[in-house]
C-alpha positions as CSV (number, residue, x, y, z in Angstrom):
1,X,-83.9,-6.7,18.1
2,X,-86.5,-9.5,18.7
3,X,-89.2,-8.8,20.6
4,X,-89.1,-11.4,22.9
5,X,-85.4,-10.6,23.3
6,X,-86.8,-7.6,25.7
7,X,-87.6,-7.8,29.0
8,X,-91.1,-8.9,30.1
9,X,-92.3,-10.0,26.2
10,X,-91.9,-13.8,25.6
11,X,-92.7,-15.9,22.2
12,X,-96.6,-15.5,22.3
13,X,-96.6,-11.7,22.5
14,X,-94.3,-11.6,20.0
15,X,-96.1,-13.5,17.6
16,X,-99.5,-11.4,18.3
17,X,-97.4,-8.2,17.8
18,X,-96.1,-9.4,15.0
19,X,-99.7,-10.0,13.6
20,X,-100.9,-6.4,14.5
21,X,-98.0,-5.2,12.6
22,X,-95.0,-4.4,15.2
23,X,-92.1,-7.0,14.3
24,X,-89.1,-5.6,16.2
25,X,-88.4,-3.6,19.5
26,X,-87.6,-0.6,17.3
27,X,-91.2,-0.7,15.7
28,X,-92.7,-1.2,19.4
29,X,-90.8,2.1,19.9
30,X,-91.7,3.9,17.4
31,X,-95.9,2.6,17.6
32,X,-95.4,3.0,21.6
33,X,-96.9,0.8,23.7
34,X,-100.3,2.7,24.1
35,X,-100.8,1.8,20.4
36,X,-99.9,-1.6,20.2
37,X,-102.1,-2.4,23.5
38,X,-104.9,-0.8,21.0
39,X,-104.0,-2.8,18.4
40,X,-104.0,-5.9,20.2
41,X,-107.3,-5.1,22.2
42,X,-109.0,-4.9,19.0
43,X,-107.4,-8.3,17.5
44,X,-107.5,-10.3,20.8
45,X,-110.0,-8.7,23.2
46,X,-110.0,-11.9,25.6
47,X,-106.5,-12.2,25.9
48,X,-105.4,-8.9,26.3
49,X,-105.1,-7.4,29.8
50,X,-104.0,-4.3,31.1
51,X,-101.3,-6.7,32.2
52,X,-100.2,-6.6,28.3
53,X,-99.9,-3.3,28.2
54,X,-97.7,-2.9,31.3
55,X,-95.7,-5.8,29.7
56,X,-94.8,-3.7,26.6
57,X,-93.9,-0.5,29.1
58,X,-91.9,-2.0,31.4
59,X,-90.2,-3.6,27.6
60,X,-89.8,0.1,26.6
61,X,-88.6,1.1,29.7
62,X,-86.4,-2.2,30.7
63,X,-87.8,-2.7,34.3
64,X,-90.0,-5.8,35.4
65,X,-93.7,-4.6,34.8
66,X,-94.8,-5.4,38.1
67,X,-91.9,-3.0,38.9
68,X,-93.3,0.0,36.7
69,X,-94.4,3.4,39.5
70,X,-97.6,3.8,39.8
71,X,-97.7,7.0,38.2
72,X,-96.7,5.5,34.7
73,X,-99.3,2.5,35.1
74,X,-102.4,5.3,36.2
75,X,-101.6,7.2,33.0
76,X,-100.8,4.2,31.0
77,X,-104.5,3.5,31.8
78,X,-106.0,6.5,32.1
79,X,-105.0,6.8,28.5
80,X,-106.5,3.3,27.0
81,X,-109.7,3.8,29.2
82,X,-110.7,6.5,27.0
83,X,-111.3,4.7,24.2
């Protein structure tokens, strides 16, 4: 599946995915989205917000991100602020 076939993802995220190595929804499964936030922090810092990596959650988890619990979003960036 494409990823801007999933919810949340459109045609730009896709294509910057697609540059950090994750070309289909199965890939962005298997990376998770932790790692492909990572990956596109460190390829486009400016442009990538913890918005992003809410984006490619709420993809994994097929939900609207602004409709992701708390909970999930607190780890979620619990877990990229460490780096």
């Amino acid at each position: 599946m494409k990823l801007s076939e999933l919810q949340n993802l459109g045609p730009t995220t896709e294509e910057r995915l697609n540059a950090v190595g994750v070309a289909s929804a199965e890939e962005l499964d298997s990376v998770g989205a932790i790692e492909a936030y990572r990956r596109l922090k460190e390829r486009y810092p400016r442009e990538t917000s913890l918005n992003s990596l809410y984006a490619m959650l709420g993809a994994l988890l097929d939900v609207r991100w602004t409709e992701l619990p708390d909970e999930v979003r607190a780890r979620a960036k619990a877990a990229v602020s460490q780096d």
